[in-house]
Backbone bond lengths (Angstrom), bond angles and torsions (degrees), N, CA, C in turn:
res aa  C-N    CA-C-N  psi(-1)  N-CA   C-N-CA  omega(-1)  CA-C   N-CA-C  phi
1 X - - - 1.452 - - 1.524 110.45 -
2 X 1.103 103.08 150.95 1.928 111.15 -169.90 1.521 88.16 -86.37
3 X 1.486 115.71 -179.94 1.252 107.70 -177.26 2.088 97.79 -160.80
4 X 1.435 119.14 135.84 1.486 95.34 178.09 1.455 96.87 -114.31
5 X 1.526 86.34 168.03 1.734 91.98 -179.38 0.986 108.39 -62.93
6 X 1.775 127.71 -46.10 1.025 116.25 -133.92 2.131 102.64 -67.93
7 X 1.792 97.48 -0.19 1.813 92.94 175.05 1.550 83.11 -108.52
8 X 1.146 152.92 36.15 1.587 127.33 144.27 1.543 121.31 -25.50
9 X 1.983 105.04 144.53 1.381 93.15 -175.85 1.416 92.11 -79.29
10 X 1.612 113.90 171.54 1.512 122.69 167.41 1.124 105.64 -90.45
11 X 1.859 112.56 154.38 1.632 104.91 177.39 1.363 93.87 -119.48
12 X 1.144 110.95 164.69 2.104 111.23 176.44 1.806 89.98 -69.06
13 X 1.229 104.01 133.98 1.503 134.09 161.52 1.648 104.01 126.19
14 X 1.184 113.24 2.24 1.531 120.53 -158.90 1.970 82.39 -79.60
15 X 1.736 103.28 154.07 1.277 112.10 172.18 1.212 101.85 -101.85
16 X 1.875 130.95 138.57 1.008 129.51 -175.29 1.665 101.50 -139.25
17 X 1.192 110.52 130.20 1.838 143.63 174.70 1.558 101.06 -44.71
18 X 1.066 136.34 146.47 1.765 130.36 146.80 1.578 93.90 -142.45
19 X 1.493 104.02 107.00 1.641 104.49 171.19 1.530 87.61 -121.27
20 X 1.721 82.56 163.84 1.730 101.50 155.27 1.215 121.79 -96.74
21 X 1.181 118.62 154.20 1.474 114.45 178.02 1.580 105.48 -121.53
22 X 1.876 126.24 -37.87 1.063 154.92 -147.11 1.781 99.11 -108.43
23 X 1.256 106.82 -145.18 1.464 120.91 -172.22 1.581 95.18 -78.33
24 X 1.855 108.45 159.44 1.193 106.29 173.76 1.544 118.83 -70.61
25 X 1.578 113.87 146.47 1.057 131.97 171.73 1.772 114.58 -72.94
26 X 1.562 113.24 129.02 1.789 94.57 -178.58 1.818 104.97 -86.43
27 X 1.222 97.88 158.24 1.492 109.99 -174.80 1.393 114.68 -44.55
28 X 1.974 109.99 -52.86 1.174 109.32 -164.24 1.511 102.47 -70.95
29 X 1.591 134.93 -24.01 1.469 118.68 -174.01 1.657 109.39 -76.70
30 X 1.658 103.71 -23.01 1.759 106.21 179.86 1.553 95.15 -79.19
31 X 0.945 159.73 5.12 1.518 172.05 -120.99 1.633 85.54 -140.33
32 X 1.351 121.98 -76.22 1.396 155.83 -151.95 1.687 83.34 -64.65
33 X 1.176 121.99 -78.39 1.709 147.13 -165.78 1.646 99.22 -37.58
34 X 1.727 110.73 -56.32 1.120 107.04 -178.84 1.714 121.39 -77.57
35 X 1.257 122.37 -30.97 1.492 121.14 175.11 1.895 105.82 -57.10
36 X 1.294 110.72 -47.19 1.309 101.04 162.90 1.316 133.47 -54.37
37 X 1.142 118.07 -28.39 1.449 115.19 -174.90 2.017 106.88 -89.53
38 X 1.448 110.44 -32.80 1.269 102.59 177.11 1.830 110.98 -67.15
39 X 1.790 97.77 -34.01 1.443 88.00 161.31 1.857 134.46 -45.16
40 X 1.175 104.61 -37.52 1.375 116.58 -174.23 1.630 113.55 -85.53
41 X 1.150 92.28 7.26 1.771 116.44 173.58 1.799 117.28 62.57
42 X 1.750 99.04 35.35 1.077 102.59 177.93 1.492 124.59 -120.16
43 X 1.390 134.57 141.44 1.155 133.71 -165.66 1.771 123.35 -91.78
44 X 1.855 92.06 97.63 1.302 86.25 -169.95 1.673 119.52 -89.73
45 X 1.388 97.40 163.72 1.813 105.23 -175.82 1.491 113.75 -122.98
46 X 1.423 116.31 110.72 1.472 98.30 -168.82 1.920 97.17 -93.88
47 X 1.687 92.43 152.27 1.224 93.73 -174.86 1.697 128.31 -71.56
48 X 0.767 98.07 152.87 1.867 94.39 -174.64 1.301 130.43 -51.03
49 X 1.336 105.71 2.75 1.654 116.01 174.02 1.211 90.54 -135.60
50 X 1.277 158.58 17.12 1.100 133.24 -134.00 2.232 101.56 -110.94
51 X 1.523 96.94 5.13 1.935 109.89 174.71 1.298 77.75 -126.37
52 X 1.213 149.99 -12.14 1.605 117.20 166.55 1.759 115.37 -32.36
53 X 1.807 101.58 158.42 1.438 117.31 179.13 1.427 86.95 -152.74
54 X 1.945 101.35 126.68 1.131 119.30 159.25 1.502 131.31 -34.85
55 X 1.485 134.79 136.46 1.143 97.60 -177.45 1.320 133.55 -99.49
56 X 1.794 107.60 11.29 1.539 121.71 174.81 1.425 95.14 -119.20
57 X 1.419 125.12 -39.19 1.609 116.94 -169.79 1.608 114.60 -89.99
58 X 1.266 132.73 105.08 1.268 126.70 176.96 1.930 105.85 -55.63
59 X 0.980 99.21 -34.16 1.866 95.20 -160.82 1.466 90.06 -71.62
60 X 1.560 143.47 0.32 1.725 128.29 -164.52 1.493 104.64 -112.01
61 X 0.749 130.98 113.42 1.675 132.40 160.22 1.368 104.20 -47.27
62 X 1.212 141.08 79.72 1.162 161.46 147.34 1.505 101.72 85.80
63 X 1.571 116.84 -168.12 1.897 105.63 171.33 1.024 111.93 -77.10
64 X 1.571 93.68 155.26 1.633 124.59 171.52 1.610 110.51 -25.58
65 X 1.079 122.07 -65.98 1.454 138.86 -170.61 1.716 108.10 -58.50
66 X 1.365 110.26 -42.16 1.459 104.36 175.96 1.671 128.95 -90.11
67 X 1.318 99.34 -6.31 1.726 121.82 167.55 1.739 88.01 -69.20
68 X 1.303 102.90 -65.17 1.717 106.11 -162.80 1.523 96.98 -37.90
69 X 1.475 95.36 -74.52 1.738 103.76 -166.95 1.483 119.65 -27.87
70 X 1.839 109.73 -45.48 1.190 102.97 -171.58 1.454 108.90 -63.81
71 X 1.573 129.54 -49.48 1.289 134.02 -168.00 1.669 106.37 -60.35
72 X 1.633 114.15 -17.33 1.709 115.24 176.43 1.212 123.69 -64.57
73 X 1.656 95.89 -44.38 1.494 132.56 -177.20 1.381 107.15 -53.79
74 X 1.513 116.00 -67.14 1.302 130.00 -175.48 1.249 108.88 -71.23
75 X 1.685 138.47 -14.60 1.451 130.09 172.39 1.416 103.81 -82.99
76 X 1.250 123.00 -36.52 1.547 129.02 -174.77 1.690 111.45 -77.58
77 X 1.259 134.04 -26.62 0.732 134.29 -153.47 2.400 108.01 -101.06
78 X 1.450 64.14 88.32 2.147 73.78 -179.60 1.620 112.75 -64.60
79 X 1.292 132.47 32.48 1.550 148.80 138.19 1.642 105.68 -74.65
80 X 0.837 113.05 -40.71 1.687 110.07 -159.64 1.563 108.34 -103.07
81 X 0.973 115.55 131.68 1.488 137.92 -172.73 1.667 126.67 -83.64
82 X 1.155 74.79 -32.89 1.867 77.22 170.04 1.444 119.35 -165.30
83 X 1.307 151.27 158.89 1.534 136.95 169.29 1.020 99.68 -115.56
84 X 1.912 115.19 142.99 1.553 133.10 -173.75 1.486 91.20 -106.33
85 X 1.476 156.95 123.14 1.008 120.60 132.89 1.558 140.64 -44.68
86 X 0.850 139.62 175.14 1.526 139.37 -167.35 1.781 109.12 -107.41
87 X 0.979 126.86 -24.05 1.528 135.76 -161.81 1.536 123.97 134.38
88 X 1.668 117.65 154.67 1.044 110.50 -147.11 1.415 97.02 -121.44
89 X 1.393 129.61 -139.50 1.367 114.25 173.03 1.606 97.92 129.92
90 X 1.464 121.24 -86.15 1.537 120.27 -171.97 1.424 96.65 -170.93
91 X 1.450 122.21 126.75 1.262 124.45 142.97 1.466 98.26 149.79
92 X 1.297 135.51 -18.43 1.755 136.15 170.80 1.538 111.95 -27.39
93 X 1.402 103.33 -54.32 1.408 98.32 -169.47 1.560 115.14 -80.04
94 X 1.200 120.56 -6.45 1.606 116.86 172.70 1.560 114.71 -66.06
95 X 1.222 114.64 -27.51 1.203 143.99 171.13 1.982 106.24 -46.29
96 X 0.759 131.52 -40.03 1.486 133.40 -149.99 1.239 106.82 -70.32
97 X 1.756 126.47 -49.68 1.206 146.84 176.04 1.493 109.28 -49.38
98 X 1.307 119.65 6.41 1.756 114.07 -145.06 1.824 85.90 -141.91
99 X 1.586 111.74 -6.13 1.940 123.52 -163.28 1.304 87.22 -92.57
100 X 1.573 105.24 149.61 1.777 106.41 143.34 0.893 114.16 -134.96
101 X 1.424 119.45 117.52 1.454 128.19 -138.88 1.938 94.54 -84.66
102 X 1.643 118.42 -13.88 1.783 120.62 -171.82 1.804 88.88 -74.76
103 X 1.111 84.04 -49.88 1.697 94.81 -161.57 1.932 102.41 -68.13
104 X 1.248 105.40 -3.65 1.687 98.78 178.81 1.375 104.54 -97.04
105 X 1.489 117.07 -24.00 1.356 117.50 -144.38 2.063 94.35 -90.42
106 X 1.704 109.90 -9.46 1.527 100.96 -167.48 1.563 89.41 -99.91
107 X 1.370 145.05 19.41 1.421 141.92 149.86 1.361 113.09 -71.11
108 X 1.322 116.35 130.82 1.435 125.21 160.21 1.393 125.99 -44.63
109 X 1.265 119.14 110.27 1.687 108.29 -160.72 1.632 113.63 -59.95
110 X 0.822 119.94 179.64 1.557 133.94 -171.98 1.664 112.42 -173.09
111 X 1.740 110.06 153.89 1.729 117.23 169.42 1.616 98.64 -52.51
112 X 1.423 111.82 104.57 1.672 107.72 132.35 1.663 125.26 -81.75
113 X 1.296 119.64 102.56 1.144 114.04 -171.84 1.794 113.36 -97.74
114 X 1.562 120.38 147.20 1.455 106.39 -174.31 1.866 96.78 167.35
115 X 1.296 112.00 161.43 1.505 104.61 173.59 1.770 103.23 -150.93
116 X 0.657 74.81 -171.76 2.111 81.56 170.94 1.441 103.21 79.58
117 X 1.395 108.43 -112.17 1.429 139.08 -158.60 2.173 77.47 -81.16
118 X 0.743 140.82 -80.79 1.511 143.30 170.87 1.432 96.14 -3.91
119 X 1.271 143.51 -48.87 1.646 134.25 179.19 1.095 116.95 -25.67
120 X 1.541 133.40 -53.47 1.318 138.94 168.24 1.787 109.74 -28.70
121 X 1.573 98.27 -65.91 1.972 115.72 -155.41 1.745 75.94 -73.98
122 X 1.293 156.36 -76.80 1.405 149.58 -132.91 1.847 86.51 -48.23
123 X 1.108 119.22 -69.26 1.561 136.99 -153.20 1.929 85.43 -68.91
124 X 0.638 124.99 -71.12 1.697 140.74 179.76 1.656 84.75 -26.93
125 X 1.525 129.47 -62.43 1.581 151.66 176.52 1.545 95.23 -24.06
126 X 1.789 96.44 -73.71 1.229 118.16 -128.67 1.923 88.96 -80.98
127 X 1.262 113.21 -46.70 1.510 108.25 -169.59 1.269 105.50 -60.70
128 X 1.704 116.93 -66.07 1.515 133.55 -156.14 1.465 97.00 -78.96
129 X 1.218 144.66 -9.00 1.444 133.53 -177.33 1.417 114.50 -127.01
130 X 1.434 122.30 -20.87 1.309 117.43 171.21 1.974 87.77 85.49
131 X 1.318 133.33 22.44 1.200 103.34 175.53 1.229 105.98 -141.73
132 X 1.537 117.73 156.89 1.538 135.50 179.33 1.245 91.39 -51.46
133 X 2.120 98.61 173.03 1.412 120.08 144.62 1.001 92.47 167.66
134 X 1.873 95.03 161.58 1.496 105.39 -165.44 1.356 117.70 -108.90
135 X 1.625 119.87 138.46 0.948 151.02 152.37 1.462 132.98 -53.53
136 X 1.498 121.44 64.35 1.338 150.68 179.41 1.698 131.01 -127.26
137 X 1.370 97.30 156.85 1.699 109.94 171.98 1.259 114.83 -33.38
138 X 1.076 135.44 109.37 1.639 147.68 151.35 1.451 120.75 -47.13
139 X 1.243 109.37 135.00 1.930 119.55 -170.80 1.040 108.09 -68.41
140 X 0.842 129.79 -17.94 1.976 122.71 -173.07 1.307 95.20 -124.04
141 X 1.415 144.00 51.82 1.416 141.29 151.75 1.673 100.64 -117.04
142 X 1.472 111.73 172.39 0.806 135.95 179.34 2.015 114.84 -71.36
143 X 1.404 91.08 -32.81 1.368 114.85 175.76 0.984 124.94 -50.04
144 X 1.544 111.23 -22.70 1.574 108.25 -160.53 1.796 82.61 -149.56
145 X 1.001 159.19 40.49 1.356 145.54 -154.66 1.576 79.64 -157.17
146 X 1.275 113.12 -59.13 1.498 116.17 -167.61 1.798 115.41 -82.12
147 X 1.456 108.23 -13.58 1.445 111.82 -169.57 1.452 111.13 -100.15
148 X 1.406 135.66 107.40 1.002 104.67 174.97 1.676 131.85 -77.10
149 X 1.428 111.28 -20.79 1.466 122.43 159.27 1.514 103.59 -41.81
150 X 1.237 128.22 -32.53 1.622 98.03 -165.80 1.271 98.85 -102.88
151 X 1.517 123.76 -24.58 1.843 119.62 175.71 1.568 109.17 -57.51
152 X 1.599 94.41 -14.56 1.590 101.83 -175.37 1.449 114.33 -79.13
153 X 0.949 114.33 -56.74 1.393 152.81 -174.98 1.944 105.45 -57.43
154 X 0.987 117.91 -44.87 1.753 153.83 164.96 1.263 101.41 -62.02
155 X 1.446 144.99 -54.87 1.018 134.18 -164.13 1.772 95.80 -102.65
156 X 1.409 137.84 -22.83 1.020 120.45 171.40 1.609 147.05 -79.68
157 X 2.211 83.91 -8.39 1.045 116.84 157.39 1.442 136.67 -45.50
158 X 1.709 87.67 -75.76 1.816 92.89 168.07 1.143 122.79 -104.23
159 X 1.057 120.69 55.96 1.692 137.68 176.58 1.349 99.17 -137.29
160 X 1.381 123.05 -13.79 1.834 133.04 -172.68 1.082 88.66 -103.76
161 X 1.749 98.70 171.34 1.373 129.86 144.80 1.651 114.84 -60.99
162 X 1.556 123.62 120.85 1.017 125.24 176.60 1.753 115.72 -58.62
163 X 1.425 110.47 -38.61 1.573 115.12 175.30 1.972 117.44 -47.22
164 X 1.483 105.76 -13.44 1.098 94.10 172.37 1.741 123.25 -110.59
165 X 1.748 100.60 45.36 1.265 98.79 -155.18 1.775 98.19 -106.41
166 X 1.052 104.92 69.83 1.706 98.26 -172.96 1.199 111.84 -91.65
167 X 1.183 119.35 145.82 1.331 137.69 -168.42 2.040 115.27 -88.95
168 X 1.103 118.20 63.67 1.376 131.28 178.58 1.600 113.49 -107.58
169 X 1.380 93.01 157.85 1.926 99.71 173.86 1.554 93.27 -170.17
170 X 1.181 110.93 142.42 1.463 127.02 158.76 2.036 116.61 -28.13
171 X 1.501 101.97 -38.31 1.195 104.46 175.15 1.688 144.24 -137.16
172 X 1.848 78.70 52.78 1.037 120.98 165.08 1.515 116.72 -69.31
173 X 1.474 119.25 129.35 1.845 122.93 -171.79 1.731 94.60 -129.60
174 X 1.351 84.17 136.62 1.444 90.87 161.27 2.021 125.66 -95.85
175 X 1.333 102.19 125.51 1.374 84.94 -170.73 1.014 125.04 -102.18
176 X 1.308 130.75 -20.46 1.496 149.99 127.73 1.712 109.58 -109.00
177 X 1.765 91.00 144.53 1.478 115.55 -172.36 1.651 130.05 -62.91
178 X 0.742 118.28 158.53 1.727 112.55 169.49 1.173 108.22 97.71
179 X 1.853 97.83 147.82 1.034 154.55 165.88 2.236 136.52 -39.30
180 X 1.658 91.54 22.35 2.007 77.61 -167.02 1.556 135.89 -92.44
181 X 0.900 148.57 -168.06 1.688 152.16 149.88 1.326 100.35 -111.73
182 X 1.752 92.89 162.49 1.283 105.12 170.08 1.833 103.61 156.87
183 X 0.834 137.30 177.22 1.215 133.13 -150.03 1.201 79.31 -113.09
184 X 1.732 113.69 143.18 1.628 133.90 179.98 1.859 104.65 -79.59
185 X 0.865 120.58 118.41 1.667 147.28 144.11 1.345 135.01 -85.71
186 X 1.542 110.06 157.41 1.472 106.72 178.48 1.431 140.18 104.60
187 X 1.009 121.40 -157.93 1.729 124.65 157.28 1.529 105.78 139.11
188 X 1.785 113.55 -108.93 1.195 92.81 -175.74 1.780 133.38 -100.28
189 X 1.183 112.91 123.96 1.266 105.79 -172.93 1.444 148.62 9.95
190 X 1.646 92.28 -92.25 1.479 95.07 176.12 1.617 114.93 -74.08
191 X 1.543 125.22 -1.62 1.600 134.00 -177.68 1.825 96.53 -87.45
192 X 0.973 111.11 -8.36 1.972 126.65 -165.39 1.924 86.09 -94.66
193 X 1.450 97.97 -63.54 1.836 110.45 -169.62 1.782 102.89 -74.26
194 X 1.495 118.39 7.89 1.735 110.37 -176.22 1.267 92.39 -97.17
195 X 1.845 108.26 -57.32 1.587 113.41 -174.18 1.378 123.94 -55.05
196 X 1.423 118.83 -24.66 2.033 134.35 166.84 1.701 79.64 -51.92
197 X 1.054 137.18 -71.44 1.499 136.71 -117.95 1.619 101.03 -101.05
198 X 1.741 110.52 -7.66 0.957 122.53 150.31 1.461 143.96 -62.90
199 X 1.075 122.55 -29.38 1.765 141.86 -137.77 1.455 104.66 27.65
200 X 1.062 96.56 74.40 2.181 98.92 175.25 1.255 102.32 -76.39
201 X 1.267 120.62 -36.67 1.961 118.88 -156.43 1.830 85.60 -128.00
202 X 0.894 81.41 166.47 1.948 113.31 173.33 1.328 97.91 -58.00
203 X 1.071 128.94 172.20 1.578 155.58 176.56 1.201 101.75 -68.02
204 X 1.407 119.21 -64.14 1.739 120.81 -152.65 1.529 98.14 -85.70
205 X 1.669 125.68 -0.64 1.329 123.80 170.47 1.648 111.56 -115.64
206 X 1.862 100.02 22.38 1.684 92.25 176.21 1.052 125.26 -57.78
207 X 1.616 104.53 -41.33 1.902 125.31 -179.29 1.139 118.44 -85.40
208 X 1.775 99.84 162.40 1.419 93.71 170.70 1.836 119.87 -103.37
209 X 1.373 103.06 57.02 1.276 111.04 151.19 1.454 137.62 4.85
210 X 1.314 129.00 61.15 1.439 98.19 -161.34 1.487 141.25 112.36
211 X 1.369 95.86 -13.07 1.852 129.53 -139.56 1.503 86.45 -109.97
212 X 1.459 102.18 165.19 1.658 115.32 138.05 1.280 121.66 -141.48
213 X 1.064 84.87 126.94 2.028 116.67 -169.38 1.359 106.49 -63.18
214 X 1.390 127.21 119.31 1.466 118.22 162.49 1.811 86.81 -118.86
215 X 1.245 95.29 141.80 1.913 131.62 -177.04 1.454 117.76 -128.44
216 X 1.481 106.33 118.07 1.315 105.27 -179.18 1.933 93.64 -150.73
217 X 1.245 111.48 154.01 1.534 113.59 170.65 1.827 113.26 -143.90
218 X 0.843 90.20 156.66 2.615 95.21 166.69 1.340 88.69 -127.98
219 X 1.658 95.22 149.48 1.551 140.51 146.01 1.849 89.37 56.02
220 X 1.483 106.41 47.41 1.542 122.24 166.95 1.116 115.67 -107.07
221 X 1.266 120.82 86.70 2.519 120.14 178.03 1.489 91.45 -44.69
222 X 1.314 106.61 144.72 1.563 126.95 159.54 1.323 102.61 -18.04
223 X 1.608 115.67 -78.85 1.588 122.40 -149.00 2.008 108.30 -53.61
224 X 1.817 89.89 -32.76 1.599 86.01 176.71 1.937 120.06 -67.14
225 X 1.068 92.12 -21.20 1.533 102.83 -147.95 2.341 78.22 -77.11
226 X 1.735 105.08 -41.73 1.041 118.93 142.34 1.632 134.04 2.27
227 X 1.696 106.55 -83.01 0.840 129.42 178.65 1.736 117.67 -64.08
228 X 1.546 105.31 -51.65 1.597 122.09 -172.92 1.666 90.92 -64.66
229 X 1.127 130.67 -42.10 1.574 122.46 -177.19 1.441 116.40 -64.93
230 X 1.132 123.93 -54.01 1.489 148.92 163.65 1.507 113.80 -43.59
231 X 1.060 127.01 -20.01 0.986 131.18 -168.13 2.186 101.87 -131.83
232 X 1.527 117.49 1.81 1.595 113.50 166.35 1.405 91.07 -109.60
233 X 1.283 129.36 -32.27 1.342 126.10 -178.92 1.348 105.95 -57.41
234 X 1.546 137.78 -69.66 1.224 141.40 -151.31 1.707 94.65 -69.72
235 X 1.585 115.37 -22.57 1.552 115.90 -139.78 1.966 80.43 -82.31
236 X 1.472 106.12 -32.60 1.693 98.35 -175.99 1.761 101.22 122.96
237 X 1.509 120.94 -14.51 1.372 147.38 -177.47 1.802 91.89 -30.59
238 X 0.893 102.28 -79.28 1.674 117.25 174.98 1.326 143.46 -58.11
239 X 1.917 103.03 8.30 1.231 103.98 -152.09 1.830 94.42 -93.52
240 X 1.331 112.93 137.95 1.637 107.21 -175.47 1.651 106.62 97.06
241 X 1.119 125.47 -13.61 2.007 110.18 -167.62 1.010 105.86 -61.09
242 X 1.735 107.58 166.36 1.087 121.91 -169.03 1.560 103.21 -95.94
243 X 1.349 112.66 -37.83 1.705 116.89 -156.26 1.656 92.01 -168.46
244 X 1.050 98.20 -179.88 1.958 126.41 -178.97 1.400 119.52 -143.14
245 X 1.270 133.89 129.99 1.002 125.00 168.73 1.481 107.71 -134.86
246 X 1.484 120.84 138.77 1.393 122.24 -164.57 1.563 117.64 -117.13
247 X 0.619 122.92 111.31 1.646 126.65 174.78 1.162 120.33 -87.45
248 X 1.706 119.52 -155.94 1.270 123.67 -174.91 1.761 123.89 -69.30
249 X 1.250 125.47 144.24 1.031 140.28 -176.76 1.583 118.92 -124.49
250 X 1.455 96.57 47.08 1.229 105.22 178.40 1.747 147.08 -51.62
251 X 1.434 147.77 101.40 1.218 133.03 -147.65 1.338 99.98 69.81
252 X 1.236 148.88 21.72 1.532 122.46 -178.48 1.761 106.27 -116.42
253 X 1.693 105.06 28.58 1.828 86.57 163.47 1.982 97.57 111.35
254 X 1.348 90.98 -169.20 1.425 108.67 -167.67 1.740 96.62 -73.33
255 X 1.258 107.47 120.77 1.378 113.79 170.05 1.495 106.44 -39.86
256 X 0.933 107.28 -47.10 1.737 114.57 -165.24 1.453 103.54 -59.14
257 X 1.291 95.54 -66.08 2.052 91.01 -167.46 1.504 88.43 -68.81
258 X 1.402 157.08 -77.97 1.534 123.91 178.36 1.302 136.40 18.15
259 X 1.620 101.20 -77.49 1.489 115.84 175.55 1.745 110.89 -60.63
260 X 1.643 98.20 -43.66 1.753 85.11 175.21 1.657 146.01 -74.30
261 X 1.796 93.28 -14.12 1.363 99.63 157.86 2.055 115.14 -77.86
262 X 1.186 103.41 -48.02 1.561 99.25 -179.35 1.641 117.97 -50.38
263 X 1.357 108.13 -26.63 1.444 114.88 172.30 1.609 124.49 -68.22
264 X 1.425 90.95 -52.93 1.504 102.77 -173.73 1.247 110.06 -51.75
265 X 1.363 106.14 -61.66 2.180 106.62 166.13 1.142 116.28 -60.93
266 X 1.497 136.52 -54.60 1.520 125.65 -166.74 1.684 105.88 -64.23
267 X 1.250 115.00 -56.62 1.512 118.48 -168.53 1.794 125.11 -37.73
268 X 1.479 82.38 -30.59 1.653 78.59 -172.50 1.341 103.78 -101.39
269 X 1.292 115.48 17.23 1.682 115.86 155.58 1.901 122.53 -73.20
270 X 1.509 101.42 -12.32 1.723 115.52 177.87 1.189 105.29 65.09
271 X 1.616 132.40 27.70 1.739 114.07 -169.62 1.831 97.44 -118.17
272 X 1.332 110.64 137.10 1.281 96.17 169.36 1.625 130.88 -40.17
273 X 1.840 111.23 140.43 1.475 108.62 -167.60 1.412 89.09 -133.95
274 X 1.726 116.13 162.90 1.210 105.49 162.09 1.836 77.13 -159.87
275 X 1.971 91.30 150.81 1.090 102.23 178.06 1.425 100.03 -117.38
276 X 1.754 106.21 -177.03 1.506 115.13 178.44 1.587 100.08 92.45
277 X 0.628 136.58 -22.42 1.482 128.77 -165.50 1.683 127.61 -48.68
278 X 1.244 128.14 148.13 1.732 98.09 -174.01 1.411 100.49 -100.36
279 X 0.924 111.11 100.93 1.775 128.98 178.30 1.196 121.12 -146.95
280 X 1.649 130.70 99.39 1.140 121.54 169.12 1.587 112.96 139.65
281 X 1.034 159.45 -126.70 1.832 152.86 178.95 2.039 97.20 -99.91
282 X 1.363 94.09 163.98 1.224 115.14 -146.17 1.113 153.82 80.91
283 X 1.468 136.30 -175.01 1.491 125.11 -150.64 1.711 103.79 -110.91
284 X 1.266 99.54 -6.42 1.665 100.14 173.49 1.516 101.28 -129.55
285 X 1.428 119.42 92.72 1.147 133.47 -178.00 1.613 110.72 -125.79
286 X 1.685 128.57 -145.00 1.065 131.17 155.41 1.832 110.33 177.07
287 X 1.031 129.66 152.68 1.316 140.34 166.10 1.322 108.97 -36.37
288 X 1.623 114.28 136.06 1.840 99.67 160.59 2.143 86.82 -148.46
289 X 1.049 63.64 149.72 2.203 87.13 173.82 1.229 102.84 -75.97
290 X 1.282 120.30 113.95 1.481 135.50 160.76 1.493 114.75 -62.73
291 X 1.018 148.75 137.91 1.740 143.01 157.56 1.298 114.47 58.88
292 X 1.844 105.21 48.96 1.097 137.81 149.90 1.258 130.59 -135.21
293 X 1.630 106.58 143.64 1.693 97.62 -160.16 1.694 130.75 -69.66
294 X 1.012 107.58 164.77 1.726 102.20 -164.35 1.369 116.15 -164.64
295 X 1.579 116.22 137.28 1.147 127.61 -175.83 1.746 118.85 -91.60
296 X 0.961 131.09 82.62 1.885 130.01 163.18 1.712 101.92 -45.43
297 X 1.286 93.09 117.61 1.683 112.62 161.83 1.486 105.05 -118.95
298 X 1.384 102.09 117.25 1.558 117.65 175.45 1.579 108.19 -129.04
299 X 1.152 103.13 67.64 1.588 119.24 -174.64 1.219 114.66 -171.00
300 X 1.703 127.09 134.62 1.301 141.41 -161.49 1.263 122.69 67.07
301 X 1.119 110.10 -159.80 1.592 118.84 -172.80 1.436 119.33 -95.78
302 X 1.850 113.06 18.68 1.412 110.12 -175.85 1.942 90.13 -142.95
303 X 0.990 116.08 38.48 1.593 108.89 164.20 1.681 118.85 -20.67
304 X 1.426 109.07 134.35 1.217 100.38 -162.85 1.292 128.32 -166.19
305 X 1.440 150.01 126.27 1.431 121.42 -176.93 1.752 101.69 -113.44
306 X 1.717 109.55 134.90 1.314 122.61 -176.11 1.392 107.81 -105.93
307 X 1.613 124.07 157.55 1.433 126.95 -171.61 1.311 86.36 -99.00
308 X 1.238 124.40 138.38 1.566 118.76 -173.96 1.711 103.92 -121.91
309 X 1.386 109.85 -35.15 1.897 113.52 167.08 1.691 108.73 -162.88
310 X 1.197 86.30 157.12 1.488 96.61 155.60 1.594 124.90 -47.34
């Protein structure tokens, strides 16, 4: 199997980034973020804005322009070993206008690690840079501060081989059948349906072509979760996939109507789906490699998605 840096395992002594990109992070959980990481014998660097506070918007970790910088700083900068984001919430994608994707692409790749509000920058990664990254629990959430399965799970991640990062759980369902590949996409929902409404990527890279979609959203009512579907479906988002894979749907309402909006739109796309998966908010989750290739098994009694290469 080929392998890219930008998922190298980390070794203890490695220097590692913690910026914000999203809402501010509070001290005592970045307090929390860093004792863990010196535990793991790694040397973290918080970014130079990275306790900034907007000075009209409470929800922004300081301006647009200095979120960017830090995440520029820390991609350019061949001292640092990997970037953690800090937490997610709202504001990643304001950020983009502020990237240069020439000037990103001559840095040595490295783990950007981050999930949520981060959906935007993974895909932003994956088109304009040609490079992975992973899609995981953030250090200053509750998600990962309070869980120890996922600090677990987090550190075995990027300290592992990414090829063994398959996406299984006991209660995992398959909801339509079959067998595909295709390079892993996606993450969280309505951050998937902001960037469409953006023009982030070119035309002929609106869809996911080819792809397999993993979908997960928090504190989304049915009708929205509703709306964000209704609106990638019509947009063309889906036209060509390979597969689906569904994760957590955390805070978002009656399990039931959940499953019946995600059905009603995904199903009549005919591509293998499987739900249950641990991907996405909450305390029993796990890491998965973005814009790396991957096999959906939606058949038998072990439904499943496998990392199959670089």
């Amino acid at each position: 199997m080929t392998s890219h840096p930008a998922l190298r395992p980390l070794q203890r002594g490695d220097r590692v980034a913690l910026i914000s990109t999203s809402i501010p992070p509070t001290p005592d959980l970045v307090d929390e973020s860093l004792a863990i990481l010196d535990a793991w014998g790694l040397d973290p660097v918080l970014g130079k804005h990275a306790l900034d506070r907007h000075p009209r918007a409470a929800y922004l970790a300081g301006l647009d322009k200095d979120r960017a910088q830090d995440l520029t700083d820390a991609w350019l900068d061949d001292s640092i070993d990997a970037i953690f984001c800090l937490r997610g919430g709202y504001g990643t994608l304001r950020l983009v206008d502020y990237l240069d994707p020439e000037q990103l692409r001559k840095a040595k790749p490295k783990p950007l690690i981050g999930s949520s509000d981060l959906t935007g920058v993974h895909e932003y990664w994956e088109q304009h840079l040609g490079v992975p990254t992973w899609f995981a629990p953030m250090f200053a959430t509750f998600d990962l501060l309070r869980s120890t399965h996922n600090v677990e799970k987090l550190h075995e991640a990027v300290f592992g081989d990414y090829h063994n990062a398959a996406l299984t759980s006991p209660d995992a369902v398959t909801v339509q059948g079959g067998t595909v590949e295709g390079t892993l996409t996606g993450g969280t929902l309505s951050l998937i349906r902001q960037a469409r409404g953006m023009n982030l990527f070119p035309p002929e890279t609106q869809n996911a072509d080819g792809k397999i979609v993993l979908l997960e959203d928090v504190s989304e009512e049915p009708w929205r979760l509703d709306g964000q579907l209704l609106t990638l479906v019509r947009s063309g988002y889906f036209d060509g996939v390979a597969g689906i894979g569904l994760g957590t749907w955390e805070k978002c309402g009656d399990p039931e109507q959940v499953m019946f909006v995600l059905e009603e739109y995904l199903k009549p796309l005919g591509v293998p789906i499987v739900t249950g998966l641990p991907f996405g908010h909450g305390k029993q989750v796990q890491p998965v490699p973005l814009g790396v290739r991957a096999r959906l098994i939606a058949e038998g009694d072990n439904p499943r998605i496998e990392i199959v290469d670089g």
